[in-house]
N, C-alpha and C positions, 0 to 999 in steps of 0.2 A: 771422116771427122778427125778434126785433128785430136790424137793422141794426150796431149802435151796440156789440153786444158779440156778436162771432160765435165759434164756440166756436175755440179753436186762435189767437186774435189778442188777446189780451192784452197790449198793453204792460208791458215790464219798471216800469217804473215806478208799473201798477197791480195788480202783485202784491204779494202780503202775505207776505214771507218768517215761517218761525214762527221762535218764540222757544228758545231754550239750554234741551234740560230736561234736567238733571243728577242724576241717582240715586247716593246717598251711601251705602255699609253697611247693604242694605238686609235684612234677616232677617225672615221669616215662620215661625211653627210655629202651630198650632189645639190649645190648651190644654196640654198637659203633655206632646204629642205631640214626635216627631222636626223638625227644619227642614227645611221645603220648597223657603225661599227661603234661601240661607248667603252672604251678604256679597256681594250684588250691585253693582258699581261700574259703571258707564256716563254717555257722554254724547250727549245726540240734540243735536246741530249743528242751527242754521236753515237747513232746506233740504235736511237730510239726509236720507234711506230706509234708515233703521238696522233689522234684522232681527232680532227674538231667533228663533234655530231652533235645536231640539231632541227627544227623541223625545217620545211621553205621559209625562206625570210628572215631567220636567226641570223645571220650574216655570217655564217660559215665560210661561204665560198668567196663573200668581198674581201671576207681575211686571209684565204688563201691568195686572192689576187691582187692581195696589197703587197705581201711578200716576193712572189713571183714578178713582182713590177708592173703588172697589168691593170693596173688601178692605182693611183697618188693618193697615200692617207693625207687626210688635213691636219693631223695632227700625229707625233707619235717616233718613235725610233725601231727600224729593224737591225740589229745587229747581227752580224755571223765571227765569229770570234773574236767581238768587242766591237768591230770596226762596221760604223752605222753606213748601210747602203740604201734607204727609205729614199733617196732622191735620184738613186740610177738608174737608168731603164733597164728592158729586162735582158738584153743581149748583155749587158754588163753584169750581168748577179750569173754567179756558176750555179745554176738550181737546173735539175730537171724537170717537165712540167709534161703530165699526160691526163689528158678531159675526157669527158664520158665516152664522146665521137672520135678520139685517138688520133682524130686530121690528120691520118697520113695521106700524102698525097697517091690520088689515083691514076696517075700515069705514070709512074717510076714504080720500080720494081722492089722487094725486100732490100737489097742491099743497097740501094740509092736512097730509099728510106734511110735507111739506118746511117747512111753517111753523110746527109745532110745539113747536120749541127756541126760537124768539125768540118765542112767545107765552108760553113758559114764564120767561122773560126779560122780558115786561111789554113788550114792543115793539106801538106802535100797528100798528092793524088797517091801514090805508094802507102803510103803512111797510114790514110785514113782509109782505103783498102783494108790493108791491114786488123785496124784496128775495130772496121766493122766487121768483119769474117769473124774475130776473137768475138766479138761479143754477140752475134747470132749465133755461132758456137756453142757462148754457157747459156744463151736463153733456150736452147734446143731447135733451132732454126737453121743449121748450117744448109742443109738438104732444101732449104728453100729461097734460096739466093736471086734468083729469077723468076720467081714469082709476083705476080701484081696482087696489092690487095682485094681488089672482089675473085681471087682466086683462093683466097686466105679463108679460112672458121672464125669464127670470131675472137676464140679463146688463141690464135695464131693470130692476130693481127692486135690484141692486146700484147701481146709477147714481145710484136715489130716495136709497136712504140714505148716501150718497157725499154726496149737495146737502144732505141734512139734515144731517149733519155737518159741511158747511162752512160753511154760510150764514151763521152768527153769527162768521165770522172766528176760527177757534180757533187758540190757543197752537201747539197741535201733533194731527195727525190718529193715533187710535190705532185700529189694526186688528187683529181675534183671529181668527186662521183665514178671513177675511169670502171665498175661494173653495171651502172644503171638501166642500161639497155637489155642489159643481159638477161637467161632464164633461169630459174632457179639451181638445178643442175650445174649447169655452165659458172654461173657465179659462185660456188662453193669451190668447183673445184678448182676455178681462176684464184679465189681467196688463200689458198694452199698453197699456191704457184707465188705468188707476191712474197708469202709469208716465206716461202723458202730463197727466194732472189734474193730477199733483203738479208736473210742471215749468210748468202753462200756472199754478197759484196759486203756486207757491213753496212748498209746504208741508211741513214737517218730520212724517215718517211712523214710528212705531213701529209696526212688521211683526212679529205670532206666523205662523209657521208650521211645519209638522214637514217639509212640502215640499223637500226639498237643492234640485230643479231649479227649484222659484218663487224661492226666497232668492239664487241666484246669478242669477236673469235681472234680480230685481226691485230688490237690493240695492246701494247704495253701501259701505255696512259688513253684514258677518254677527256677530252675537255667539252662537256655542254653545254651549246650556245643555245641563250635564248634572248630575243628582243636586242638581242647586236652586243650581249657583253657573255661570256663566260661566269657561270650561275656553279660550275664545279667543277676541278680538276681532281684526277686522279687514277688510281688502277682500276680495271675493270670489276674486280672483286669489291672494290672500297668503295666504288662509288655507287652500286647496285645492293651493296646487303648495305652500305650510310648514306643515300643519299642524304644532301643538304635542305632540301626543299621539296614540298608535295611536287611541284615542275619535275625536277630530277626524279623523283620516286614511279612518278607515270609515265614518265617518258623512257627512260631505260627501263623496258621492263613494263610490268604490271604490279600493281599494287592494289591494299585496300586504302584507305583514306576516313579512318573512325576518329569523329570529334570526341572530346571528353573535355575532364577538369582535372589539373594537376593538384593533387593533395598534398605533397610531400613526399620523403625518401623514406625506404626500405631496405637495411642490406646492398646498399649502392646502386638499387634500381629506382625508377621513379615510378608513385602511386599514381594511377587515374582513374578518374569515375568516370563509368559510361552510363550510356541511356541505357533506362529498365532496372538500374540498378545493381549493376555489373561492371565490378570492380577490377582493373589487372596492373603487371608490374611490366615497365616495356623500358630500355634503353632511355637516359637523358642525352641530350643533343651532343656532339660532339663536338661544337664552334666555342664549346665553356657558358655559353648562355645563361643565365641565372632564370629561375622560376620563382613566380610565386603561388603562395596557396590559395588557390580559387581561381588562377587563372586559367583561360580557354585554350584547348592544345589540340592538335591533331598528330593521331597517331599510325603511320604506317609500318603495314604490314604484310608482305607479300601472301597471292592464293599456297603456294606449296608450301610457305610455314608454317599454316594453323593445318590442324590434326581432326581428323575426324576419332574422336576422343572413347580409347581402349583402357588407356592409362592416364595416371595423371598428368595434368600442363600444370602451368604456375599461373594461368589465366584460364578460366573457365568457364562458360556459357550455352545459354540455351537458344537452339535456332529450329526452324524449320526447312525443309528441302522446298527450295520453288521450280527448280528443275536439274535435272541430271542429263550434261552429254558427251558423250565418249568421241577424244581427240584423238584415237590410238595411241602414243606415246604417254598420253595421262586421259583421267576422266576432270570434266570442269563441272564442279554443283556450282548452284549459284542457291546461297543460301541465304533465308531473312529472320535477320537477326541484331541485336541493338539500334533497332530504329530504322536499318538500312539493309540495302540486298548486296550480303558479302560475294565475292569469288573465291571457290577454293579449287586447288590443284590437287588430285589424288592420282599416284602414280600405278600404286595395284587396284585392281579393278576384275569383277567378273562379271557376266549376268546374275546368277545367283547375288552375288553380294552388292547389287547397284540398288543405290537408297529410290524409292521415288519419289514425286511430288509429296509436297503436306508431309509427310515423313518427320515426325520428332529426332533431332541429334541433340549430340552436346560437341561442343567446337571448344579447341583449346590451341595455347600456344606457349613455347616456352620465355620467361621473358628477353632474352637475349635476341630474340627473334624478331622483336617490332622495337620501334626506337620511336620518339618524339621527336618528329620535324621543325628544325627554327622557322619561324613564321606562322602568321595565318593560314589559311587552307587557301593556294593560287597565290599566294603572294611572293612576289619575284621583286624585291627592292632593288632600286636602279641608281646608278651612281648621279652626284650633282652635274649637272650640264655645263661644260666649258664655257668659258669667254673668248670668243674668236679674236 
C-alpha cells in the first residue's frame, strides 16, 4: 500500500471541499400529466450531507435525477456556484452519481471500474492509472485491483463505485438509495464508511433515502419530501423534536397525534384542552402562526417523552394499560387515554416492574416536550400550480 496516502490521513489541506449546488423552483411533470416535482427550493453547502427523505413517490429520486442530468426539469434552475447548468446533460455537470445497483460493469475488473469516468473524460492511460490506484488506495481497496465484481462483498463493491465517483474530483457526490439492497448489519456499517469518506475528501453529499433511521445517523441537514415538494428542511435534531406538520412528526420517527382546543398563553407556553377534561401546556408552533381561542390543534408528542408518572410533569393524566411489550432497547405500552390509544416508550424496564393490561397509570409530560403542529391533523398545503 502506498505509504504516502493511507486511508483515514488526508491533510486538511488536500481535501477537496465540494462546491454550492443550489436548486432554484424546480418543477417536473411527464407530459400533460400531474407534478411530481412542485417547486423545489434547496441548498447543498460545500461539505454538507444534505438528505432528501421521503416515502416512494415523494419525488426524492426525480430530484436527484434532475440535478444529476438524468431527467429535464420543466421548470426551475440548478446552479453550482451560481452558474445554472439545468440544461446540460449529464457527462457535462462534474457530480458523482452512485444507485442502489452501483452498475459496475461486470466484466472489467476493480481498477478498470474505477478508471472508467476519467477515460471517458479523455485522461491519459498513465494518468488515469494513476489516479485510480490513489483512490482504491484511500477507499481501502488497493489489494483488490484485479478483482471482478461478483468476486467483490457487497460492502467492497459499494466502496468500487464510491472511487469511481470520486476520482475525477466531482462538484458534488450524489447518492439514490446506494444501501437499499443491503442487510441490516451491512448497512450500518456501510453508513460509517460514507460518513467517514465524506469527512477524510470533504465532499458535499446529496443523500435519497426513504430510510428515517439512515437520514438521522447520516445527515447534517434532512429535507422531507412529500407529494413532490419539501414539507421541511433542516438538522436532524430540529426537524425531529419541531417537526412542521403531523406528515413530518410521523414520518421521521414516531409520534402521538392528540387533538385538542387551544385556550391561550401561559408563561410562554400555549394552553390546550383535551378530551375527558385534561388540560396541558405544549410548545406554540415555530412558523409564528398566530392562534386563536377555541381553535382546533393537534398536538404532538413523541412515545419517549411522556413519563410513566413518579413525579411531577407540567401535564397530567389518567390512562389505562391496553398492553405492554418488551423491545429490548425499551419497553412500548400502548396506553388508552384521552379518547385515543397513546404509544409510550420506556427505556428501564423489569419483569417485576412491567405494568399489565387494564392496569390504572398516570402519564405526564413536560411541556417543552410536545409542541402544536401548524395545520390540520394530515394536512400538507401544496403550493399554487404553474402556467406552462
Amino acid at each position: 500500500m502506498n505509504s504516502a496516502v493511507q486511508p483515514g490521513t488526508l491533510s486538511a489541506s488536500s481535501r477537496k471541499a465540494g462546491r454550492e449546488v443550489e436548486v432554484r423552483g424546480l418543477w417536473k411533470s411527464y407530459g400533460e400529466g400531474e407534478y411530481v416535482v412542485r417547486d423545489v427550493n434547496f441548498a447543498l453547502r460545500p461539505g454538507e450531507f444534505l438528505t432528501l427523505l421521503g416515502p416512494s413517490g415523494s419525488g426524492k429520486t426525480t430530484t436527484l435525477m434532475m440535478v444529476a442530468g438524468f431527467e429535464n426539469p420543466t421548470r426551475g434552475e440548478i446552479l453550482v456556484d451560481g452558474h445554472d447548468i439545468a440544461l446540460r446533460p449529464p457527462e457535462q455537470r462534474n457530480f458523482g452519481v452512485v444507485f442502489q445497483g452501483y452498475a459496475l460493469f461486470p466484466q472489467k475488473n476493480v481498477l478498470e471500474n474505477v478508471e472508467f469516468g476519467l477515460r471517458m473524460r479523455g485522461v491519459p492511460p498513465a494518468d488515469r492509472r494513476r489516479r485510480a490506484l490513489d483512490m482504491l488506495d484511500r477507499v481501502g481497496l488497493a489489494d483488490f485491483t484485479t478483482r471482478k465484481p461478483r468476486e467483490l462483498s457487497g460492502g467492497q463493491q459499494q466502496r468500487v463505485a464510491l472511487a469511481r465517483a470520486l476520482v475525477f474530483e466531482p462538484d458534488a457526490l450524489l447518492l439514490d438509495e446506494p444501501l437499499g439492497a443491503l442487510d441490516r448489519k451491512l448497512r450500518e456499517s456501510l453508513q460509517n464508511e460514507i460518513k467517514e469518506l465524506q469527512k477524510r475528501f470533504g465532499i458535499s453529499i446529496l443523500f435519497v433515502t426513504h430510510d428515517q433511521d439512515e437520514a438521522m445517523m447520516m445527515s447534517d441537514r434532512i429535507a422531507v419530501m412529500a407529494e413532490g415538494r419539501i414539507v421541511q428542511i433542516g438538522p436532524p435534531s430540529d426537524v425531529y423534536l419541531h417537526p412542521a406538520t403531523p406528515f413530518v412528526a410521523g414520518f421521521l420517527g414516531e409520534t402521538n397525534l392528540v387533538p385538542g382546543t387551544y385556550q391561550g398563553m401561559d408563561d410562554g407556553y400555549a394552553v390546550v384542552d383535551f378530551k375527558d377534561a385534561a388540560r396541558g401546556r405544549v410548545r406554540l408552533p415555530a412558523d409564528g402562526r398566530s392562534l386563536t381561542a377555541g381553535e382546533a390543534v393537534v398536538v404532538s408528542v413523541r412515545p419517549e417523552r411522556i413519563r410513566l408518572l413518579t413525579d411531577h410533569a407540567e401535564t397530567t393524566f389518567a390512562g389505562l394499560v391496553a398492553d405492554c411489550t418488551f423491545m429490548g432497547r425499551h419497553t412500548r405500552y400502548r396506553i388508552q387515554a384521552l379518547g385515543q390509544a397513546l404509544t409510550v416508550s420506556v427505556t428501564e424496564w423489569s419483569p417485576t416492574s412491567a405494568l399489565c393490561a387494564g392496569a390504572p397509570v398516570w402519564l405526564g409530560w413536560q411541556a417543552e416536550d410536545a409542541q402544536i403542529l401548524s395545520g390540520p391533523e394530515g394536512a400538507l398545503p401544496m403550493p399554487q400550480e404553474i402556467v406552462r
